[in-house]
Every structure is written in structure tokens, then in C-alpha cells.
N, C-alpha and C positions, 0 to 999 in steps of 0.2 A: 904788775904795774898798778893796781886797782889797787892793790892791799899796797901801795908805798904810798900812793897819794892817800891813804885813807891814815896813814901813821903820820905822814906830814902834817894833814888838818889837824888830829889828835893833839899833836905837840903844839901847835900854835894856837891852841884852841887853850889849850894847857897855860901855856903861855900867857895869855890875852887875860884867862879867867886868875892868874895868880896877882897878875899885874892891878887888874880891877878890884878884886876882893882884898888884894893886899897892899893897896897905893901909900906913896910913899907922903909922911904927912909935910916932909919938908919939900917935896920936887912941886905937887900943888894941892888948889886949894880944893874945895868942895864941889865947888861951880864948874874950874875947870876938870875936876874925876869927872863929873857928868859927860862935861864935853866928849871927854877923851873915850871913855866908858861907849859914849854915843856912837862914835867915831870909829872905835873898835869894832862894834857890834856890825855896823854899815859895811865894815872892812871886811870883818868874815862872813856878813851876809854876800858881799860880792866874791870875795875867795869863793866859797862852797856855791855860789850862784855858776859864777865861772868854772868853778873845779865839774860841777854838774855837767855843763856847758860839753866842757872839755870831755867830760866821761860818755854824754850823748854823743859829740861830735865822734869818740871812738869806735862809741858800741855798736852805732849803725854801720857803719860797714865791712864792721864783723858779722853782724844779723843777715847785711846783705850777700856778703859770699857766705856764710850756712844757708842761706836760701837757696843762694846759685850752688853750693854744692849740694843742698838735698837736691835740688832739681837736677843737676848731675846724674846724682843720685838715683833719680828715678828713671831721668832717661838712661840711666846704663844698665837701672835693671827690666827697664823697657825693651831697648835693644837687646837685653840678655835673653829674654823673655820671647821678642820676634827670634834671636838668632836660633833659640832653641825649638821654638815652631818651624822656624825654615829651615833647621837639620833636621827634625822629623818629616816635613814633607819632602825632605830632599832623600832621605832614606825612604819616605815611601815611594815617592816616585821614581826612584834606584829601580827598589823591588818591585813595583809595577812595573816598570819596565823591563825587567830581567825577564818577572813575568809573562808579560805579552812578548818577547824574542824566544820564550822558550816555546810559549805556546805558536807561534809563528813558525819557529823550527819545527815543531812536530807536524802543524800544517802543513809546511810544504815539504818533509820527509813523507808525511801520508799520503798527501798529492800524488809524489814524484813515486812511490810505492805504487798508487792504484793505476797510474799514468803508464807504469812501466807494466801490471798486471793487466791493464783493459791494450795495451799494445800488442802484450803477447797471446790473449783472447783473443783479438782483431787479426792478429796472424792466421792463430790457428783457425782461428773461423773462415780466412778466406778461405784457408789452404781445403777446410772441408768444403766451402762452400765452390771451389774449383775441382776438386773429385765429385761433388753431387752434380755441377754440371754435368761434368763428362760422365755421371753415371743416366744422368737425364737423357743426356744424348747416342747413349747407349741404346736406351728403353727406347728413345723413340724411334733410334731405328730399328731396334728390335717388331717396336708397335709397327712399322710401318711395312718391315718384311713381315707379320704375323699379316699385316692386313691381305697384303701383297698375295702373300698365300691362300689366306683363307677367298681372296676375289679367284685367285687362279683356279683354287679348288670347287668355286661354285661355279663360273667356266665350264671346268672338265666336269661337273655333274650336270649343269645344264647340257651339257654337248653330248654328255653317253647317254642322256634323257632322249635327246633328238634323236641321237640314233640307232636306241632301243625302240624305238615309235618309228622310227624308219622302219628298220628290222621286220617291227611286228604287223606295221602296215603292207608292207614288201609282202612277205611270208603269208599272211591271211587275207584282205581288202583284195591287194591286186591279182592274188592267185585265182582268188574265186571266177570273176571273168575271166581271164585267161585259159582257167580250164573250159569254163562254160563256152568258149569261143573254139577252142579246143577240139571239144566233143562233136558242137556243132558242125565245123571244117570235116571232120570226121565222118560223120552219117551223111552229109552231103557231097563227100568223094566217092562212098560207098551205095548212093542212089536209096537208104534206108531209112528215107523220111518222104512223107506225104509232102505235097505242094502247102495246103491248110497247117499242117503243124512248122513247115518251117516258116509261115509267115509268123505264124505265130511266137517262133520263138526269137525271130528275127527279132521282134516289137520287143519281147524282154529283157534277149540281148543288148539292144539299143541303147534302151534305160540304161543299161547296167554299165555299157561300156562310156555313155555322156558322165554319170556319176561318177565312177573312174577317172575320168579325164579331169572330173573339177578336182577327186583326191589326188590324182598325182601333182597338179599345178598349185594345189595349199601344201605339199610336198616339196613339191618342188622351190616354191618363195619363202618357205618353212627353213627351211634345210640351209638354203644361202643367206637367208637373217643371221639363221645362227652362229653357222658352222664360219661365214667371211665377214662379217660387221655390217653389213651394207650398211651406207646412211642415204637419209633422203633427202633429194635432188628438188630443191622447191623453184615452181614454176605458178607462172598464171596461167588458169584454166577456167574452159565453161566449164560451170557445174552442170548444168543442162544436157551439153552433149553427152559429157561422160554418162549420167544418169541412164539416159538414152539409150547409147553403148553397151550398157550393160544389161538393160533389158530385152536388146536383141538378140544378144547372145542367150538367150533363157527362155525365150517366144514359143519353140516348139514344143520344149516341156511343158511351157503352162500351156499349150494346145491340148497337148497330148491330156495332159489334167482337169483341162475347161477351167481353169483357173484365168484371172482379166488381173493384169498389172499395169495400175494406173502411175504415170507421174505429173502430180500436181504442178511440177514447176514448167512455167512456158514462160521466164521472161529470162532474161542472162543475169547470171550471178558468178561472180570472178572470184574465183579461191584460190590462196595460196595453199597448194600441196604436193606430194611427187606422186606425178601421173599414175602410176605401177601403184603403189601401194594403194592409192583412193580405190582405184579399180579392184581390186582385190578385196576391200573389204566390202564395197557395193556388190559385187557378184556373190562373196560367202553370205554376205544378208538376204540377197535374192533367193539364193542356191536354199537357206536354212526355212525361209519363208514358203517356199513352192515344196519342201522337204514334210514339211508337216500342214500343211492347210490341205483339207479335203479336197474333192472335185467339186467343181463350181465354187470355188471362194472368190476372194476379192485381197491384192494385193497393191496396198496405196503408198506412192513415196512420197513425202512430203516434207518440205524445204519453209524455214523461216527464219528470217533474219533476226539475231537478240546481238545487240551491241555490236562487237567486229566479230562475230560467228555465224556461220551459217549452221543453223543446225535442221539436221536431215534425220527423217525416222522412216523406217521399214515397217508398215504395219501389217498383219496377217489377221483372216478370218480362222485359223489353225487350232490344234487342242488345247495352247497353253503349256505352261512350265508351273511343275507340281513344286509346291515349296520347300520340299526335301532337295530340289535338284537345282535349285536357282544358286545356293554358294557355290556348285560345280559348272560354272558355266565359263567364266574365264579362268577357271584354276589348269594348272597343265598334268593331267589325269588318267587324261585317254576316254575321257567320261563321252559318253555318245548313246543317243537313241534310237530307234530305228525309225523311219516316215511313216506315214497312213497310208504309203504302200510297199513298206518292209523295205527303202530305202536305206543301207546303211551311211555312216559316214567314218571319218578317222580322230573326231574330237579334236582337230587342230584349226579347224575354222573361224572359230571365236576369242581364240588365244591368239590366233594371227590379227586377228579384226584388232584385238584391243592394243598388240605392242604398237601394229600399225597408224593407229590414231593416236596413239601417248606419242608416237615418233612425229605428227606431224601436229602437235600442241594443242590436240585434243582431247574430249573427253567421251568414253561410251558408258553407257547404263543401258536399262530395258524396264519395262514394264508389262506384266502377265497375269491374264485372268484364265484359267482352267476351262475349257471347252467355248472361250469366248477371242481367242487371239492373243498376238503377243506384238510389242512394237517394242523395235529398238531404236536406238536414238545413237546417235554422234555425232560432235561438233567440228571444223573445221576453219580456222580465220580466214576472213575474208579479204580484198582487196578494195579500197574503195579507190575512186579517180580520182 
């Protein structure tokens, strides 16, 4: 279109310029070539002013879609350009994502793997841990008939204990007077003894047969402790009279001794204990005290209240307890000394004394000085009003 308008101007131009340069001398004159000449010139200056005109009015909005097409243009290689970013992230986040389902499947095939492993661990672990009960419960009762036994077994040695000390107390302690009463009955059926020597032997026999009488009755509460359980029967009592009681019964021996058994206690003191057993150990305390203190001693009972105990001591003017023999004093031994007048005993005296007082929630010790006396002690709770 460009290159026909531009042959068009050409030729008119052509035209214009033959007509000017070559006017004709008879159409006109000089004056009017000018005119015409002027006239022409005006004419193609407006043609090519217009033709310009016309070529701007075309070209802009050809300029203007090549704009809009580059810009097209750019936004389609824009959009080419996101489309191809967001198929790359779209393929990565594909494979991310395959990724994280693959690794999710593994996790919870390893899960369901350890879930199923630590289940059947869980099993078998109860399963041991219900055999180790029941082997538990095996052992303890196994433990408990071992105990069972080994109690029963010290039982039966404590009981052939007793009554091998029976036995041997029977067999030796009580034979000796028996015979010696024996012989005596004997020489005095047969008229072959003086008046003077049977007094006299009367006196030894006496001794012999009172000593007797206190071994067979620690024998005899010995014997029934062990051999039938007794337990003890608690009561309220004077401590006073029993004290008392007890020193009566033992009066003639310490005559016979010149031995003086004092008891401090002259006001009422109420203890809970079983009567039989308090007496028992009062009398073996008396009985060990007059056993070993010289003639003319001094034997003091004395009573004093510490918190809810009365606590009572035996004390003797006597030889004392050598310090080799004081561990053998409540042991069950058969350990025994003879008196300061070849008094024997059966060594169950003091082992009676201490079950006796463990039984009625007491406590016994002593205290011994060598040729200066010995005091023993035992506590007993009291009653208060």
C-alpha cells in the first residue's frame, strides 16, 4: 500500500514537474505559469501533506497492535515462563509428596512392625512374668514351710533341752537327798545313830530337802513353760504383799544363816503381772541371794518407780559374779555354782526369772562386784488409778 502511494506521488509529481518546466506557450502567459506553477506546488504540498497525513493515520495503529502484540507477546512468554515454573513446582511437589507417603508408609509399616513386636514381647513377658509369680509363690511357701520347720525344729531342741535337764536334774540333784534321806530312815529304823548326830544330821538334811523343794518347783514351772505354752494371766496386784510372801517363805533359811532380808517397800504399789510367775522370780532372786551371801549378810529389796515401771532389785552382801561367768547367767547351760555353804542349784533359776519377766513386758539385768554383792534388777508395768 506504501510503495502504490509512493508510485502515485511519483507520477504526479512527474506530471506537475513536465507541465511546469515544459508550459505550453500558447495555453498561458508568464504571469499566469507562475500562478499555476504556485498553485501546483501548494497542491502537492497538500497531496504529500495529506498523503503523510494518511500514512501517519495508518501506521499508528499498526505500531499500536505491534505493541499489543509484543505485549502479547510478552505476557505469553510470561505466562510460558510461570506455566513452566508451576510445572516444576508441580512436579516437585508430586515428588515431595510421593515422597513424604512413601516415607509415611514406612513409618507406619515400622510402627505397625514394632507394635506387633513389643505386643508379642508384652505377651510373652506376662506369660514369664505369671510363671515367676507362681514360682514366687512356690518359694514362699516353700519359705514359709522351711520357716515352719526350722521353728518346729527349735521346739523339739528346745524341749529335749528341757528334758535332758530334767533327766539330769532327776538322776543327780534329786537322788542326792533321797538317798541321803534314805540312809537316814535307815540308821534310825535300825537304832545306829546317837541322839547328837541324828540332830545333826537332821539340820543338813533340812537344808537339803528345802533346796530340793525350791529345785523341783523351778522344775516343775520350767517344765510346764515349756513343754504346754503357758501364757500369762495379767491381774492387778500389791507389789507389797507379794514381796512380803515371798520373804516368808525364806525366813527360816536366812535364820538359819543370820542372814536379815529387808523390804524397803511399805506403801501399795499396784502392778500388772501374773501372780505365779512374779512369785517365782521373787523367790528364785531370794532363794540365789541367801544361796550365796555369807552368814550375817544383809539382804535389801528395793522398789522404785521410773515412768510406768516399777522397778524392783534384789541386792546381796554375797561373793559376787566373776566376769567369766556373767555371759552364763541367763544362757540355758546348766551353768550353776555351789553356795558359801555347798548349796547346789539346777541352773534353771535365772533362765526361768528372765522368760518370766520378758513374758510379763519386762526387763532383767544385774549388776556385780566380786566379794562386795550382787543386785539384780527387774522391771514390771504398773497400774496407775
Amino acid at each position: 500500500m506504501r510503495k502504490f502511494c509512493r508510485v502515485v506521488s511519483v507520477l504526479l509529481m512527474g506530471l506537475c514537474w513536465n507541465n511546469i518546466v515544459y508550459p505550453s506557450a500558447y495555453d498561458i502567459d508568464s504571469v499566469s505559469y507562475y500562478k499555476e506553477k504556485e498553485i501546483t506546488s501548494k497542491e502537492l504540498f497538500n497531496i504529500q501533506k495529506n498523503q503523510i497525513i494518511y500514512d501517519s493515520a495508518k501506521r499508528q495503529p499498526i505500531e499500536t497492535k505491534r505493541m499489543q502484540i509484543n505485549d502479547l507477546e510478552k505476557k505469553i512468554k510470561k505466562r510460558e515462563v510461570n506455566n513452566y515454573f508451576r510445572a516444576k513446582m508441580t512436579v516437585a511437589m508430586v515428588v515431595l509428596v510421593c515422597f513424604l507417603l512413601i516415607i509415611i508408609f514406612i513409618q507406619i509399616y515400622m510402627h505397625e512392625k514394632n507394635r506387633r513386636f513389643i505386643s508379642t514381647l508384652w505377651v510373652g513377658n506376662s506369660q514369664r512374668q505369671d510363671k515367676l509369680y507362681a514360682l514366687m509363690k512356690q518359694t514362699q511357701k516353700c519359705d514359709a514351710e522351711i520357716q515352719r520347720l526350722a521353728f518346729n525344729n527349735d521346739q523339739l531342741e528346745i524341749t529335749n533341752a528341757v528334758k535332758d535337764k530334767l533327766l539330769s536334774v532327776i538322776s543327780h540333784d534329786l537322788r542326792s537327798p533321797i538317798s541321803s534321806l534314805q540312809a537316814l530312815l535307815s540308821l534310825f529304823n535300825t537304832n545306829n545313830i546317837v541322839r547328837n548326830d541324828l540332830i545333826d544330821f537332821f539340820g543338813k538334811l533340812l537344808l537339803r530337802v528345802e533346796n530340793t523343794s525350791s529345785m523341783l518347783e523351778n522344775l516343775l514351772h520350767w517344765s510346764q513353760y515349756q513343754l504346754k505354752g503357758i501364757e500369762p494371766i495379767f491381774e492387778k496386784v500389791n507389789l507389797q504383799m507379794i514381796i512380803d510372801e515371798c520373804i516368808n517363805l525364806y525366813r527360816m533359811q536366812a535364820e538359819q544363816k543370820h542372814i536379815v532380808i529387808d523390804n524397803s517397800l511399805k506403801t501399795d504399789v499396784q502392778v500388772s503381772a501374773d501372780v505365779e510367775m512374779l512369785k517365782v522370780v521373787l523367790r528364785n532372786l531370794i532363794s540365789n541371794a541367801l544361796k550365796f551371801t555369807h552368814s550375817r549378810g544383809i539382804i535389801t529389796i528395793i522398789t522404785i518407780i521410773k515412768e510406768n515401771f516399777a522397778v524392783i532389785s534384789v541386792k546381796d552382801t554375797g561373793v559376787g559374779i566373776g566376769l567369766e561367768n556373767r555371759a552364763k547367767i541367763f544362757a540355758m547351760n546348766n551353768f550353776t555354782t555351789p553356795g558359801t555353804e555347798k548349796e547346789k542349784g539346777t541352773g534353771l533359776g535365772l533362765v526361768l526369772c528372765k522368760d518370766f519377766v520378758e513374758h510379763n513386758h519386762g526387763k532383767i539385768w544385774f549388776d556385780s562386784k566380786i566379794n562386795a554383792g550382787t543386785t539384780f534388777y527387774f522391771t514390771i508395768p504398773i497400774v496407775r488409778e
